[in-house]
C-alpha positions in Angstrom: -11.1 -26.3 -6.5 -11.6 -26.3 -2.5 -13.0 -23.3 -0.9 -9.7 -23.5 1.3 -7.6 -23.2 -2.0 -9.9 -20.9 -3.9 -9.1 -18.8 -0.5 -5.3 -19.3 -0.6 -5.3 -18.0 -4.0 -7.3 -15.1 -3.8 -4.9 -14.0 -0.9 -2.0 -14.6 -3.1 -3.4 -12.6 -6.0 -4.1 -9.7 -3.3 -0.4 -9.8 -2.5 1.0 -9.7 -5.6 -1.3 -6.4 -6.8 -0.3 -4.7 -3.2 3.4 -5.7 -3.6 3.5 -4.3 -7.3 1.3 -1.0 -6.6 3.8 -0.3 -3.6 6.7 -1.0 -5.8 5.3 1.3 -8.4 4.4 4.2 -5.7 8.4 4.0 -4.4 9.7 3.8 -7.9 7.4 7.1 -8.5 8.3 8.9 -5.4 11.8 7.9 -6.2 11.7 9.5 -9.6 9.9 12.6 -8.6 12.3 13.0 -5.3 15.2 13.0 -7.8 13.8 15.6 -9.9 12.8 17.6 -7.4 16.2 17.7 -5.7 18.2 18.1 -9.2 15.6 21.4 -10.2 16.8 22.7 -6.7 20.6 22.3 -7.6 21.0 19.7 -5.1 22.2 15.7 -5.1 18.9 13.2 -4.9 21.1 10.9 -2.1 19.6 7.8 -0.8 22.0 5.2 1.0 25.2 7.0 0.2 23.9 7.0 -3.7 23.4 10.1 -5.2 21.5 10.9 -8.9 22.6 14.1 -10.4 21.1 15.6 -14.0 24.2 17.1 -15.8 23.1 20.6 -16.8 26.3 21.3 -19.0 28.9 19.7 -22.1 32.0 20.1 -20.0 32.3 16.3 -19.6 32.0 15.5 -23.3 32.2 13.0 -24.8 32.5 10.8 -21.5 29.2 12.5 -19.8 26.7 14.1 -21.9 24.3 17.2 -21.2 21.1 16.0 -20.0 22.6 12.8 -18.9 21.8 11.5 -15.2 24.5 10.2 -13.4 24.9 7.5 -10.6 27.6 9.0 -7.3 28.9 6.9 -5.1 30.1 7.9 -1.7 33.7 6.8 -1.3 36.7 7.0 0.7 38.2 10.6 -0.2 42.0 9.2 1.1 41.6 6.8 -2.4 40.7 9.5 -4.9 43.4 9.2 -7.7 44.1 11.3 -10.6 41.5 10.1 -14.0 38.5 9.4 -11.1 36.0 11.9 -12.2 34.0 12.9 -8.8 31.0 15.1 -8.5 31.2 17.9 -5.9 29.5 21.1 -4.9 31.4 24.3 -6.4 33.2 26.9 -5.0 33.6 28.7 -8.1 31.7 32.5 -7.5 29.9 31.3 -11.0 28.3 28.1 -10.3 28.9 28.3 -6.3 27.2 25.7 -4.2 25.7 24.1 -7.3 26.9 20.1 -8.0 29.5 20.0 -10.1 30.5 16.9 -12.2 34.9 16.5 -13.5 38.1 14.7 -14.3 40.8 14.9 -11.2 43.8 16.0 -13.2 46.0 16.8 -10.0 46.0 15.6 -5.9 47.5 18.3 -4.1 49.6 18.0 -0.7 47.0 19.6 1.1 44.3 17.1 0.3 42.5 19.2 -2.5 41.5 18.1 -5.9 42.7 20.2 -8.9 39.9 19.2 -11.5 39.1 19.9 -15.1 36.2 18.9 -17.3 37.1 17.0 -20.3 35.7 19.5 -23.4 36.9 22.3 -21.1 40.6 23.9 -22.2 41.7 24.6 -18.7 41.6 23.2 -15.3 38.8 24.9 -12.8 40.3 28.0 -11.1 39.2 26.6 -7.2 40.2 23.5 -5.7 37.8 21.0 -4.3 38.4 20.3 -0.4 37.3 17.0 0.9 34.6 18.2 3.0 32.9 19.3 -0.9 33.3 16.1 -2.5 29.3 14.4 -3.2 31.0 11.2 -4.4 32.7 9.1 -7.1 31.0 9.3 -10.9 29.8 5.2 -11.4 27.7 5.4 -14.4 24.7 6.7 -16.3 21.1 6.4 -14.8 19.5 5.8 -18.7 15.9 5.1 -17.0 15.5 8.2 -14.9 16.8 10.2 -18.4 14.6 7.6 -20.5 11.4 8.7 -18.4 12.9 12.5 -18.7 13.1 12.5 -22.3 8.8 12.4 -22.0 7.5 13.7 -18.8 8.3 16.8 -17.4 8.2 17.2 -13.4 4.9 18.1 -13.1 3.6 15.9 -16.1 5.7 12.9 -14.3 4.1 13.6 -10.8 0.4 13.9 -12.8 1.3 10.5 -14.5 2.6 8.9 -10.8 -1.0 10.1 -9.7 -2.8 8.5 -12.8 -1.0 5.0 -12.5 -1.5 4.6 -9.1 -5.1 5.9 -9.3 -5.2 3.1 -12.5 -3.7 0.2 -10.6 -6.2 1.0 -7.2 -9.0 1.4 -9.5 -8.3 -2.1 -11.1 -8.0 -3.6 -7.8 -11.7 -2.4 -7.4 -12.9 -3.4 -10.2 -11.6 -7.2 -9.7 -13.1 -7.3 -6.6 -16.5 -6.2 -7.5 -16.4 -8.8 -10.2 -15.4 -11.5 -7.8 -17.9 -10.2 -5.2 -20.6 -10.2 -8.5 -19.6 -13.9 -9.6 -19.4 -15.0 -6.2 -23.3 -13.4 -5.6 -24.1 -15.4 -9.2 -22.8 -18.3 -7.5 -24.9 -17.8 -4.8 -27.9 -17.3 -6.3 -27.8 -20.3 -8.7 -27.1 -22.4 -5.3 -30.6 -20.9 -3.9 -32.2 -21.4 -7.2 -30.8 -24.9 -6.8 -32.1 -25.2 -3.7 -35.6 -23.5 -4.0 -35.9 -26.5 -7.3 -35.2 -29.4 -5.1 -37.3 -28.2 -2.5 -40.2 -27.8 -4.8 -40.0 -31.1 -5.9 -39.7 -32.5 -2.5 -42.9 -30.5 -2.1 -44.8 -31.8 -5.0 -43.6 -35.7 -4.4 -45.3 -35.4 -1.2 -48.5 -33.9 -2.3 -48.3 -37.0 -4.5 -47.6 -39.2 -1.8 -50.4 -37.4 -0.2 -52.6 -38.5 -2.2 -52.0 -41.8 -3.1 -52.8 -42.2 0.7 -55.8 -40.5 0.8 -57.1 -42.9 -2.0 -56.2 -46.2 0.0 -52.7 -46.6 -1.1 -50.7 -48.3 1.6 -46.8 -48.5 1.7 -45.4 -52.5 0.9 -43.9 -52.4 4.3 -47.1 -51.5 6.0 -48.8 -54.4 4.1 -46.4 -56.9 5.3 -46.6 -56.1 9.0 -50.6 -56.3 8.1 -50.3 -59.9 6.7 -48.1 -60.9 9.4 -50.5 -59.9 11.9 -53.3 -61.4 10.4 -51.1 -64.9 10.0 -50.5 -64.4 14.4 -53.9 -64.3 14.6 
C-alpha cells in the first residue's frame, strides 16, 4: 500500500469514529433531553415533534402506561372526532400537565370535548386550540426500551461512560498506530545502520587488498595501454 493511500485511509477511518461518536453524543443528549423534559411534566419538542411518557391507563388498551409516545404538530382546523391529540390540561387536577385522549366531540366554538378510552366519562374541560401539543402518531419503543433499564441519572452516567469508552478507543488506536508506525521506523534504521556497516566493512576490504598491491582490472588496462604507446 502507498503512503498516499495508507494516508487516505487512515483519514477515512478517523471520520467514521468522529461521525459515529457524534452520532452517539446527539442520540444521548437526545434521550436524556426527553427525560428530562417528561420528569418536569413538559413535551421533549424538537422540529414540531414532541416525545411524551404516558404517566396513566386512561388510554388503554390503545396507549399503555409507561408507554412514550411520538406528537405531531398539526393543523388544529383538521382535528376530527377518533384523532387522539396530546394537550396541556386545564383540569384543576392535572392542570398544566400534558395530557394524552380520544376527541369524542368538535364543538362550534373550536374546542375539543375529549375522553380517554378506559375512562367512563368524557373530561369535564374542554381543550382550546391554543392547548393542543399535537396529533398522537405512534409509540417511541426505543426511548421506553432504554427506559425499561436506565433510570435518568443511570442513563446520563451511561451517556458519560460510552462516550468516555468510544474517545478512550480512539486513543488507544492511535497510540498503537503511532507504536507500529515507530516499529516501522526503527526496523528501517536498523535496516539502514546493516547496510551501512557492510558498506563499511567492503571497503576496509577493499582497503586492504590495495594496500597489498592489488590493482583494479581497469587500472591495469590503461597501464598496458600505456606501456604498448610507449
Amino acid at each position: 500500500m502507498t503512503k498516499g493511500k495508507s494516508k487516505a485511509k487512515s483519514v477515512a477511518k478517523k471520520a467514521v469514529i468522529g461521525v459515529l461518536t457524534a452520532v452517539l453524543a446527539a442520540l444521548t443528549a437526545l434521550v436524556v433531553y426527553i427525560m428530562v423534559c417528561n420528569s418536569q411534566g413538559k413535551a421533549a419538542s424538537l422540529f414540531g415533534t414532541s416525545v411524551l411518557k404516558v404517566v396513566s391507563g386512561s388510554m388503554e388498551p390503545s396507549i399503555h402506561e409507561g408507554d412514550y409516545i411520538i406528537v405531531r404538530k398539526t393543523d388544529i382546523s383538521k382535528l376530527r372526532e377518533d384523532d387522539i391529540i396530546c394537550f396541556y390540561s386545564n383540569d384543576s387536577a392535572i392542570y398544566g400537565l400534558p395530557n394524552t385522549h380520544r376527541i369524542v366531540k368538535v364543538l362550534d366554538n373550536g374546542n375539543f370535548v375529549t375522553k380517554g378510552d378506559a375512562n367512563q366519562s368524557e373530561d369535564s374541560v374542554t381543550v382550546s386550540a391554543d392547548r393542543i401539543i399535537g396529533k398522537y402518531t405512534g409509540k417511541a419503543a426505543f426511548i421506553k426500551w432504554i427506559n425499561s433499564f436506565a433510570s435518568l441519572k443511570k442513563l446520563i452516567l451511561l451517556g458519560i461512560i460510552v462516550t468516555v469508552t468510544v474517545a478512550a478507543v480512539y486513543e488507544v488506536r492511535t497510540i498503537t498506530k503511532t507504536l507500529a508506525e515507530n516499529k516501522v521506523e526503527k526496523e528501517q534504521k536498523k535496516e539502514e545502520e546493516k547496510q551501512r556497516l557492510i558498506r563499511q566493512a567492503i571497503d576496509r576490504e577493499k582497503q586492504k587488498l590495495y594496500e597489498e598491491g592489488y590493482k583494479p582490472e581497469k587500472q591495469e588496462t590503461e597501464e598496458n595501454k600505456e606501456s604498448e604507446a610507449k
